[in-house]
Structure formats: structure tokens, C-alpha cells
N, C-alpha and C positions, 0 to 999 in steps of 0.2 A: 604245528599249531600249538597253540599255547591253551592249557586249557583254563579256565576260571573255575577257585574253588568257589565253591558256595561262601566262606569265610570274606573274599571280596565284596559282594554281594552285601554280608551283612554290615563289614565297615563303611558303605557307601550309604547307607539309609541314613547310621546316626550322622554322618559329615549333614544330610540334608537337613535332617530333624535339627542340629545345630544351628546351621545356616539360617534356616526358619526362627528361630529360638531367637537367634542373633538379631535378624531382619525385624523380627516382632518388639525387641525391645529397644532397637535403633528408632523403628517409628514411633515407641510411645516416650524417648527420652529427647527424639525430636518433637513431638507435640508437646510435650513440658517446656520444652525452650521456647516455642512460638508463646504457648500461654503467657508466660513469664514475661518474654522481651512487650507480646501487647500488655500487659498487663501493667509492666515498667510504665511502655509507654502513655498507657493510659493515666496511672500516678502525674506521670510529668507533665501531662496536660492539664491536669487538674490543679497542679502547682502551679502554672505559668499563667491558669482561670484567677486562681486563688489571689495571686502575688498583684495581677492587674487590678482585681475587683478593691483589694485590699490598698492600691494607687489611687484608684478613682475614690474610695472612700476617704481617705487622710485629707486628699485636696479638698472634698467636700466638706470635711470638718474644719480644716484652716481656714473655708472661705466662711463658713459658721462662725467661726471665733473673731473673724477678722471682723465679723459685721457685729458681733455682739459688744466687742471692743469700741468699737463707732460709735454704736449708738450710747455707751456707755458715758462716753466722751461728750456726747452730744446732750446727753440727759443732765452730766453735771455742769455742764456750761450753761446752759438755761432753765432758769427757773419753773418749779413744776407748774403746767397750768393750773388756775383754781376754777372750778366750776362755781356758778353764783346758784342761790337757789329762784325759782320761781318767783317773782315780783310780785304778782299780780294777789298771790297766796300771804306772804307777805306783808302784802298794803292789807290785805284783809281780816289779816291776824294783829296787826298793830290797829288797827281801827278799834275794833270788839276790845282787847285784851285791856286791862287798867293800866293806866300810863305808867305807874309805879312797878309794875312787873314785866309789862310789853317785850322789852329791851334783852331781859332776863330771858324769857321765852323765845324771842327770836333767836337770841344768840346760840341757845341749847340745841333747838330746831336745827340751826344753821350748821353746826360742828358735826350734828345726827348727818346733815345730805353730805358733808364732805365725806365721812366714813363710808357713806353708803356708794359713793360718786367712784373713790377707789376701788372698791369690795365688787360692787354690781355694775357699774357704769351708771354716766348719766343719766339718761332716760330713765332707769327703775328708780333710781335717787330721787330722780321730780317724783315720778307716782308716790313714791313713799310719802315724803315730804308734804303731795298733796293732800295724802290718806292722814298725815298725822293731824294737817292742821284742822282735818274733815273730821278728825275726830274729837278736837279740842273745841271746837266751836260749838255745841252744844250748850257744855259748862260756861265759856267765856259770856255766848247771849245769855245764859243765866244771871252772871255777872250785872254783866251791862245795861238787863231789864231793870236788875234790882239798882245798880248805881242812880239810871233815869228816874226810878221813884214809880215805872210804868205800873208795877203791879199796886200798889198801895192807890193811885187813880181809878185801874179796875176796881179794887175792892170798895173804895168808897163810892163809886157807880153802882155799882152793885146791890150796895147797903142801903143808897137811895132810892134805888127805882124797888126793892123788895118791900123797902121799908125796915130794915132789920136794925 
């Protein structure tokens, strides 16, 4: 029989300790490849997210241009609407106002709601429009008391029934 030295024995441990050593750093340069390869694959998923989101966005911006182009076309082909101002304001402002400046007034009035018509939109254009001439009416009946001769008939009523 053969006998075993102890010397056996001890080159037989480090083979395993190696073994081990080995085994141990097979599995963690195989877990870095898994990482890596999902990781890869993760990227490319994110690309092919990326690349699509970035397809549906382009087409949605040509279908934006396409319509802004449209209506661009359409805007210079026809004349821009004009909005009128309030009639009824209007008639009531040319009645009060003196004939001699009436015209003046309106006109001025009139150019104010168009600015206002683009800037704010219609509707707040009338209110304006109505607020201005609600605010010019005041002065105009001042006006148009004194053109009548009304107050100088109160005064001399006044002068007669006091006596003054």
C-alpha cells in the first residue's frame, strides 16, 4: 500500500480553496454580465420608447404646421371681419353730442372698440364702448341743456316765482 504523506493532504486544500476562489469570482463576473446585458437591454428599450414617442411627436407637429399653414392661407384670402360697435349707443351718443363734433366722437369711439374687439374680443369691446359713452353723457347733456336754452328758462322761472 501506498502511503499518503501529509504533504498530499496539504496540496489538496489549496486545489479547493482555488476552486472556490475561482467558482466565487465566475459567479460574480457572471452576475456583471447579466447586469450589463439587462441593463444593455434596458437602454434599448428606452431608445426604441424614445425613437417612437419622438415619431408620434414630429407627425404631430407637421399636422400643427400643416393647419397653421391653412389657416394662414385662409386668413389672407379673406378679409378680416370688422366688428360694428353697438347701435343703439351710438344713436344715443349722436343725438346728445353737437352736430358739429358728433361725427368726431363717434369716429374716435369707433376705432377705440375696434382695438379693443382684436385685444379683448367682442363682448368686452361693447361693455367698454358702452362704459365710455356712459361716461361721456354726463358732459354731452350738459351740452345739450345749455345748447336748449333749458337752464336760462329755469333761471328765469325761478327769478319770477322768487321775485328776484
Amino acid at each position: 500500500m501506498t502511503e499518503k504523506s501529509g504533504d498530499d493532504d496539504k496540496n489538496s486544500k489549496p486545489d479547493v480553496g482555488k476552486f472556490t476562489y475561482l467558482s466565487g469570482s465566475y459567479e460574480i463576473s457572471h452576475i456583471i454580465q447579466r447586469v450589463a446585458i439587462k441593463a444593455d437591454l434596458d437602454i434599448e428599450y428606452r431608445i426604441k420608447l424614445a425613437t417612437g414617442e419622438r415619431k408620434i411627436l414630429k407627425a404631430k407637429l407637421r399636422k400643427l404646421q400643416k393647419g397653421l399653414e391653412s389657416e394662414a392661407e385662409q386668413d389672407s384670402s379673406a378679409p378680416p371681419k370688422r366688428s360694428t360697435p353697438p347701435a343703439a349707443a351710438a344713436f344715443l351718443l349722436a343725438f346728445i353730442a353737437p352736430k358739429n363734433s358728433a361725427q368726431a366722437l363717434l369716429g374716435d369711439l369707433e376705432e377705440i372698440f375696434q382695438r379693443n374687439a382684436i385685444r379683448l374680443g367682442e363682448p368686452q369691446a361693447r361693455r367698454m364702448y358702452w362704459f365710455e359713452v356712459a361716461r361721456s353723457f354726463g358732459p354731452l347733456l350738459w351740452q345739450w341743456i345749455k345748447r336748449m336754452g333749458f337752464v336760462t328758462l329755469v333761471v328765469d322761472y325761478v327769478r319770477s316765482k322768487f321775485g328776484l
